[in-house]
Each structure stands twice: as structure tokens, then as C-alpha cells.
Backbone as JSON Lines, residues from 0, in Angstrom:
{"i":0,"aa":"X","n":[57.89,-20.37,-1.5],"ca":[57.69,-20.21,-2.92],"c":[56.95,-21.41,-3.5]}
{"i":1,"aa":"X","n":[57.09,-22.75,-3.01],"ca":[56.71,-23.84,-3.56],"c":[55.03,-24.24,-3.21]}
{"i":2,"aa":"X","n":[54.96,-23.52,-1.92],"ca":[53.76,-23.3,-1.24],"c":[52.94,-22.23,-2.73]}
{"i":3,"aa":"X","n":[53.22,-21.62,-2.67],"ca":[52.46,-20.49,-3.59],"c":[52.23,-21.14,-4.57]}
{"i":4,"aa":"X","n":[53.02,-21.79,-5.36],"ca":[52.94,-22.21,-6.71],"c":[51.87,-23.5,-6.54]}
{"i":5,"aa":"X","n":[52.16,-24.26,-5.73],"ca":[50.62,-25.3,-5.27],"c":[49.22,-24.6,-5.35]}
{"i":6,"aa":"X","n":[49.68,-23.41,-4.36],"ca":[48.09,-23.03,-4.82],"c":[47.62,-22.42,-5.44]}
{"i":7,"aa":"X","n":[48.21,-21.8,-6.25],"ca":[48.44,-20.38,-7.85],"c":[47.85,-22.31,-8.63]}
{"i":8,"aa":"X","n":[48.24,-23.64,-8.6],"ca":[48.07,-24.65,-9.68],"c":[46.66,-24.96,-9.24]}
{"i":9,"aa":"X","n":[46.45,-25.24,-7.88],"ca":[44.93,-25.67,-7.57],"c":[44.13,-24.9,-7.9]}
{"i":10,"aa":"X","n":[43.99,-23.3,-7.77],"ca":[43.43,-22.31,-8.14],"c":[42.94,-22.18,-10.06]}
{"i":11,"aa":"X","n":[43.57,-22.58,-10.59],"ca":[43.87,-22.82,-11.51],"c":[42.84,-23.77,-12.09]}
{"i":12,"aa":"X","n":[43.49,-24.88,-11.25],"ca":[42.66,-26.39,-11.57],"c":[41.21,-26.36,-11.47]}
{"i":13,"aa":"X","n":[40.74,-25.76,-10.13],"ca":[39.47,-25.03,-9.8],"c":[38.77,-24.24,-10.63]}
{"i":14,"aa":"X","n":[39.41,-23.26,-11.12],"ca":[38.8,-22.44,-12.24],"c":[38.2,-23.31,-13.39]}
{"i":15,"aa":"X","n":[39.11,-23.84,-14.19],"ca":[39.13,-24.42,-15.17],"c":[37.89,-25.71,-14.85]}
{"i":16,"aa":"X","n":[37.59,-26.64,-13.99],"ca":[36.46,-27.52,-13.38],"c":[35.28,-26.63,-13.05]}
{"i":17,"aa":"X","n":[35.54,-25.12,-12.76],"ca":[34.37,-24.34,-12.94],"c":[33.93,-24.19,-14.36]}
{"i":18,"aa":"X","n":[34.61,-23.77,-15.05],"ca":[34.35,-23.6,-16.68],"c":[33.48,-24.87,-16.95]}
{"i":19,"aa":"X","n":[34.25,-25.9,-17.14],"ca":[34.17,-26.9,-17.79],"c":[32.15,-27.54,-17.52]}
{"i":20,"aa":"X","n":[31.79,-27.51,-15.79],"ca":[31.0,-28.07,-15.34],"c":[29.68,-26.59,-15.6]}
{"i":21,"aa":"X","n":[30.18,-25.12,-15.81],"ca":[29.27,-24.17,-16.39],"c":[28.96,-24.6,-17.6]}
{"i":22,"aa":"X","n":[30.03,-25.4,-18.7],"ca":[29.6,-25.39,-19.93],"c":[28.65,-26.45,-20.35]}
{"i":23,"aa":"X","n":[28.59,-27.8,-18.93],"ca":[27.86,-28.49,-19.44],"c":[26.57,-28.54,-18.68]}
{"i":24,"aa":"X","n":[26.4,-27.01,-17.8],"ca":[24.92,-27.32,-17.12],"c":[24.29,-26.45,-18.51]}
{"i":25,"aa":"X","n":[25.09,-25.67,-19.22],"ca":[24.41,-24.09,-20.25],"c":[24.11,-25.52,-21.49]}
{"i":26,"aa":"X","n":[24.33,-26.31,-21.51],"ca":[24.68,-27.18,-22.41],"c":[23.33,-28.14,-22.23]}
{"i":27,"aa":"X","n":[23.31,-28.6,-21.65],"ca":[21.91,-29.5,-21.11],"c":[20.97,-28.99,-21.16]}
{"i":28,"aa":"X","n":[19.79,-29.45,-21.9],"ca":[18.4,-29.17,-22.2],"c":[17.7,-29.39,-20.33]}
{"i":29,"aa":"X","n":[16.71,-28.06,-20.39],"ca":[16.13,-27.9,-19.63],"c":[14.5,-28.19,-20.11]}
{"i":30,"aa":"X","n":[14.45,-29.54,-19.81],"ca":[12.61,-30.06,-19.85],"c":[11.55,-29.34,-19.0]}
{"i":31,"aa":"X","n":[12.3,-28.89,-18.46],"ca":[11.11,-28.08,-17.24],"c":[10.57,-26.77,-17.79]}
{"i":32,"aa":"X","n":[11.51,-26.41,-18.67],"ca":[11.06,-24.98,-19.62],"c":[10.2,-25.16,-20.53]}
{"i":33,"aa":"X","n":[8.58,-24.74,-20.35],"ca":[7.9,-24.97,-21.68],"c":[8.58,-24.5,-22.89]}
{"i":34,"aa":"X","n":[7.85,-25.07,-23.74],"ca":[8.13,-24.42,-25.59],"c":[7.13,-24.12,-26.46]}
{"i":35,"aa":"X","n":[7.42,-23.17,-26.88],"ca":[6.34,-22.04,-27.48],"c":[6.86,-22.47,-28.72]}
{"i":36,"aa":"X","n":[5.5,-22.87,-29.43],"ca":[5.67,-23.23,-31.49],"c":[4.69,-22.46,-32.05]}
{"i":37,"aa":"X","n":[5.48,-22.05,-32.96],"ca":[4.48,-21.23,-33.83],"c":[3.73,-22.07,-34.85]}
{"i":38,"aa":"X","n":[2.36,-21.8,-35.11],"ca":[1.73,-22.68,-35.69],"c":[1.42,-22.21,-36.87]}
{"i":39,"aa":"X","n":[0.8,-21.21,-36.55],"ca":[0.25,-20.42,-38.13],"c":[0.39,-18.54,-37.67]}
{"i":40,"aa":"X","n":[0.21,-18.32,-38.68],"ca":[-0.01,-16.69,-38.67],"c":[-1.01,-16.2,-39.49]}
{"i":41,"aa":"X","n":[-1.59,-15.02,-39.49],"ca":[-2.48,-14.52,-40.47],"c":[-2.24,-12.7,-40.09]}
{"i":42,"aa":"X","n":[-1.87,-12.28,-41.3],"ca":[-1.84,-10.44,-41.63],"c":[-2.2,-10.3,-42.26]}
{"i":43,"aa":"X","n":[-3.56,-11.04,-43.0],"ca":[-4.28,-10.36,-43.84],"c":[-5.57,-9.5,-43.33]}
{"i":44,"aa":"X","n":[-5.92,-9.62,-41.72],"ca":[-6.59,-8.84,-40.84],"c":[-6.38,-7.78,-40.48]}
{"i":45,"aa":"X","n":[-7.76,-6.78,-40.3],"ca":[-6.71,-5.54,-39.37],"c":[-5.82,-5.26,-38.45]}
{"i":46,"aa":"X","n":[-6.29,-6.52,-37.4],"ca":[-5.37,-6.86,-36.4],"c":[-4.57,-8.61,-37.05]}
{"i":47,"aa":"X","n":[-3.27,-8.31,-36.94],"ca":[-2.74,-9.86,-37.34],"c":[-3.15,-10.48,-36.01]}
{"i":48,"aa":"X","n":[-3.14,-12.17,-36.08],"ca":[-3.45,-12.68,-35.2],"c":[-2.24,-13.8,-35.76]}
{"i":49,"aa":"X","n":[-1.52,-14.81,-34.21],"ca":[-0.97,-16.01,-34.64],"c":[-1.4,-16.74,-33.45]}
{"i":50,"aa":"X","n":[-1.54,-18.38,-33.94],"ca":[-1.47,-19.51,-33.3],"c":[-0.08,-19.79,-32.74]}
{"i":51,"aa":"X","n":[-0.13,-19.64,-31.85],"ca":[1.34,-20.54,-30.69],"c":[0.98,-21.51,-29.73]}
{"i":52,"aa":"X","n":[1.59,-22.37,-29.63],"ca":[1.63,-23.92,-29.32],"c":[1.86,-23.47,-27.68]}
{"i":53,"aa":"X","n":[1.57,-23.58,-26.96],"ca":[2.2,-23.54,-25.52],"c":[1.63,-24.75,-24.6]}
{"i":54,"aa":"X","n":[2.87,-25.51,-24.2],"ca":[1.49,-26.52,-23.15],"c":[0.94,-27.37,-23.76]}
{"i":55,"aa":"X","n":[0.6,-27.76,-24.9],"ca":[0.09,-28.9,-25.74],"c":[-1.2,-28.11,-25.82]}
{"i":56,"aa":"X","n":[-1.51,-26.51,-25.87],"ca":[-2.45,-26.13,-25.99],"c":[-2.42,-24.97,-27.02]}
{"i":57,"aa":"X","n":[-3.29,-24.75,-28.2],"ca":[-2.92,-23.47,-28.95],"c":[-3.65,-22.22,-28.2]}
{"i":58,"aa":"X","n":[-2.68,-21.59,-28.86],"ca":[-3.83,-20.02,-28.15],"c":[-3.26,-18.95,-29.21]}
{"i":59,"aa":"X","n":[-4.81,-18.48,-29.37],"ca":[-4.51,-17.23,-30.55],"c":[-4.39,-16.11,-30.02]}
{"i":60,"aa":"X","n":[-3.11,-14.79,-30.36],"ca":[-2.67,-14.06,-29.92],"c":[-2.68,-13.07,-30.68]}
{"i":61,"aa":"X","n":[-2.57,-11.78,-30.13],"ca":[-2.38,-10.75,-31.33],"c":[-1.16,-10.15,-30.87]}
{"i":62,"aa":"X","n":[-0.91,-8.77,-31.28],"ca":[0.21,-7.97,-30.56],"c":[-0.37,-7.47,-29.27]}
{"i":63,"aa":"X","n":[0.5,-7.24,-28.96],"ca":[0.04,-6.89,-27.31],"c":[-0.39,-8.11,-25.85]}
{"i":64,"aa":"X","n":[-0.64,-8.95,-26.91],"ca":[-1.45,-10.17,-25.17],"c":[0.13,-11.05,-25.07]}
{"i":65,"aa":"X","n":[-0.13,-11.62,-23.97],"ca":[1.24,-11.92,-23.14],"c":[0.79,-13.28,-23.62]}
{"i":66,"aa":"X","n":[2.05,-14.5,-23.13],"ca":[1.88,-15.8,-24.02],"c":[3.43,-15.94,-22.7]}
{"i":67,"aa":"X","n":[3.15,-16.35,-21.53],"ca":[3.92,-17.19,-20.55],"c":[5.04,-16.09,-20.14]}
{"i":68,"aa":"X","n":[4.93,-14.84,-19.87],"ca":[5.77,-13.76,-19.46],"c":[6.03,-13.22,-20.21]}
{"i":69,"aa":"X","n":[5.96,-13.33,-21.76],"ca":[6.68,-12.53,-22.67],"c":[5.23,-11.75,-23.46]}
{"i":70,"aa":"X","n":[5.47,-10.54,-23.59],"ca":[4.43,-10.16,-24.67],"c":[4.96,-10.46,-26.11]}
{"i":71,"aa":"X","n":[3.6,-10.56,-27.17],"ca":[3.56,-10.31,-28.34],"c":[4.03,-9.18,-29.06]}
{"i":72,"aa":"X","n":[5.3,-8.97,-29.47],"ca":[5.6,-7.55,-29.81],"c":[5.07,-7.47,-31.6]}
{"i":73,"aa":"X","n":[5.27,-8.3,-32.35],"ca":[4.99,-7.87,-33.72],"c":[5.01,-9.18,-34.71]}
{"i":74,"aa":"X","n":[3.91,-9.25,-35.34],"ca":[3.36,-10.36,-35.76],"c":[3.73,-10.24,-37.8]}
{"i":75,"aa":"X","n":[4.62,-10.82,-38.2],"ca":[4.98,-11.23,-39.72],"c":[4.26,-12.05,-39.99]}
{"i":76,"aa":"X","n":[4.38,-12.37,-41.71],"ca":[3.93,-13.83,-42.06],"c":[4.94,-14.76,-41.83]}
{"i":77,"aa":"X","n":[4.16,-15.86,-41.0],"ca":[5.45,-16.82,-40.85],"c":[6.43,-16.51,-39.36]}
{"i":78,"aa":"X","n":[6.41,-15.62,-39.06],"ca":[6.89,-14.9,-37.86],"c":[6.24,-14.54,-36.73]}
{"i":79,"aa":"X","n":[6.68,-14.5,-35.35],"ca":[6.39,-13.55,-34.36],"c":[7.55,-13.51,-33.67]}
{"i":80,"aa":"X","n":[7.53,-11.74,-33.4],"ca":[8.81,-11.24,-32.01],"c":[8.1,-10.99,-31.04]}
{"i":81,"aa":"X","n":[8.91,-11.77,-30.42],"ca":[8.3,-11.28,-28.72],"c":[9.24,-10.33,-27.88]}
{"i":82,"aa":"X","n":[8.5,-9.98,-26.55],"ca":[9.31,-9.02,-26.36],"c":[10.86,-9.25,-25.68]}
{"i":83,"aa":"X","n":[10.94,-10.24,-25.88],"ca":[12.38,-10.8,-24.89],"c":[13.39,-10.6,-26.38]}
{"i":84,"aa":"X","n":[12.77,-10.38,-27.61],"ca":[13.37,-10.06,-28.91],"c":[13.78,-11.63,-28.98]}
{"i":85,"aa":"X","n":[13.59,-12.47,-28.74],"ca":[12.51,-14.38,-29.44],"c":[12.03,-13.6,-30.6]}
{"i":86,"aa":"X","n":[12.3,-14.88,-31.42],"ca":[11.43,-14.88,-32.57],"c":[11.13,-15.88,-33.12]}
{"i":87,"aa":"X","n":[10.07,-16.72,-32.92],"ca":[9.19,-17.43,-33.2],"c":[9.13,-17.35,-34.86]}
{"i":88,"aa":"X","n":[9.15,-18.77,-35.08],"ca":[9.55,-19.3,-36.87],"c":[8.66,-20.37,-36.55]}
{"i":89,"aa":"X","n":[7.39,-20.95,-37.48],"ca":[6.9,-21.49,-37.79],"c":[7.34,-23.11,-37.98]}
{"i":90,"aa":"X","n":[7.18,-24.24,-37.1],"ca":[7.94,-25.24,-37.33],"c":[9.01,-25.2,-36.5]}
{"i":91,"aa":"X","n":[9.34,-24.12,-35.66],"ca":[10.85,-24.21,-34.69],"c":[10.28,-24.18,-33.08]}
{"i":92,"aa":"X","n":[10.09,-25.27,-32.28],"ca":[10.2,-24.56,-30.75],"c":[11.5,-23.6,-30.29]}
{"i":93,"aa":"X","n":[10.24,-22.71,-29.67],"ca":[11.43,-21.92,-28.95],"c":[11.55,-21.9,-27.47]}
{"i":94,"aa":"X","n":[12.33,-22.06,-26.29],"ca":[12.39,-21.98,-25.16],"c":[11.82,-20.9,-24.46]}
{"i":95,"aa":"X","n":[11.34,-20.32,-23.83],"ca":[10.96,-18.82,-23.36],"c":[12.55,-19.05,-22.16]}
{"i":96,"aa":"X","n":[12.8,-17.17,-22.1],"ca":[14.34,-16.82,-21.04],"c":[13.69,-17.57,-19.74]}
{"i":97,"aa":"X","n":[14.74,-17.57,-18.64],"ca":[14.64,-18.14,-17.55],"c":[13.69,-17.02,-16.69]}
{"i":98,"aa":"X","n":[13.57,-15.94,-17.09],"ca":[13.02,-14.56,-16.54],"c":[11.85,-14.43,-16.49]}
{"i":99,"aa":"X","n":[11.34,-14.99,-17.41],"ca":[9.59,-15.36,-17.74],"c":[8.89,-15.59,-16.41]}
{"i":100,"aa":"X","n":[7.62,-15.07,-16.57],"ca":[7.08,-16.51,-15.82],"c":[6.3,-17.1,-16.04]}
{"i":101,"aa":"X","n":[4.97,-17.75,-15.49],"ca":[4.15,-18.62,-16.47],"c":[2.77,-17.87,-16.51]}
{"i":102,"aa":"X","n":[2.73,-16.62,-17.09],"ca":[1.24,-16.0,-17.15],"c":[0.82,-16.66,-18.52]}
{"i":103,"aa":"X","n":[-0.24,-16.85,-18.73],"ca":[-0.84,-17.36,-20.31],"c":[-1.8,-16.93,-20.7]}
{"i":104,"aa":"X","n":[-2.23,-16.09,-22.17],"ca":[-2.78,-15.41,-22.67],"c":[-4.43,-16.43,-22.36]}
{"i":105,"aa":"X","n":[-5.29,-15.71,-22.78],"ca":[-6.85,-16.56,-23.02],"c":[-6.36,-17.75,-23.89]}
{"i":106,"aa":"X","n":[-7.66,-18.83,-23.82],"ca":[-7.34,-20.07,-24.23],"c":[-7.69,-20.2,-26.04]}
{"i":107,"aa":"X","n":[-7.96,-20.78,-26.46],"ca":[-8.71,-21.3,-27.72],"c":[-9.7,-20.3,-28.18]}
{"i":108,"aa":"X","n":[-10.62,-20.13,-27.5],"ca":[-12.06,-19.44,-27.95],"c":[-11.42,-18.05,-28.4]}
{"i":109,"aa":"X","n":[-10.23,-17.26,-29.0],"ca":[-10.59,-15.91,-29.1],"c":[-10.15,-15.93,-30.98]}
């Protein structure tokens, strides 16, 4: 009985050092993940177009072109959703999911 209860406590102890060491890897900034900033927007075009920061590089996007695995789903003022349902706010980096990968829309010139 005393046997059991040792390891019903280590089991226990284990769990709980699992928690604890999950909460502080979900917890820690990952530098290796680019960040996508929204820069500007414009819907006063037929097609909206926005500036996003990726890479220390802008690139203008519309709906539909991809921007590092995620497409452009729908372009506001001040806004873009992407398709991972991100939403890009003007002034906020956002992380792209771990699921991404690194495709990147055309550069500057469009």
C-alpha cells in the first residue's frame, strides 16, 4: 500500500513539473518566428490593397496573395484578416501560427 502511494505522489509530482515547464516554454517569446506589421491600408480602390511589414521588408498585398503561409483573406481600414483568422491592426506585430511556412508574396514593386 505504501509502495502505491509513493508512486500515485511521484506521478503526481511529474505531472504537475510537466504543467509547470509547458507553461513556461507557451510563455517564452519565440525570436525565430517572423512578425508581420501592418503598415497602412487603402479601400478606397477597386481592389483594397495593404502594406505589411515582413522581414524588415514591406510588401503590398491584396486579398488573395499569400504573405509567409497565410493568405490575405479580407482587407478593412486599418485592418487585415488572414486566413489563420490573425488579424492584423495597424501598429501591432503579429506572430504568424507555428503551421505557416515561409512562402512570401512579390516584393515592393506591385
Amino acid at each position: 500500500m505504501k509502495t502505491s502511494l509513493n508512486a500515485a505522489k511521484a506521478c503526481c509530482a511529474l505531472l504537475g513539473m510537466s504543467v509547470a515547464f509547458s507553461a513556461a516554454v507557451i510563455a517564452a517569446p519565440d525570436d525565430k518566428a517572423p512578425q508581420l506589421a501592418l503598415v497602412s491600408t487603402d479601400t478606397n480602390e477597386a481592389f483594397p490593397f495593404a502594406a505589411i511589414q515582413f522581414n524588415n521588408k514591406t510588401y503590398h498585398v491584396t486579398e488573395g496573395d499569400m504573405l509567409d503561409g497565410v493568405h490575405i483573406r479580407h482587407i478593412e481600414p486599418g485592418r487585415v484578416i488572414l486566413s489563420s483568422d490573425q488579424v492584423l491592426v495597424a501598429g501591432q506585430p503579429v506572430r504568424p501560427d507555428a503551421s505557416t511556412t515561409n512562402e512570401v508574396a512579390g516584393g515592393d514593386d506591385r
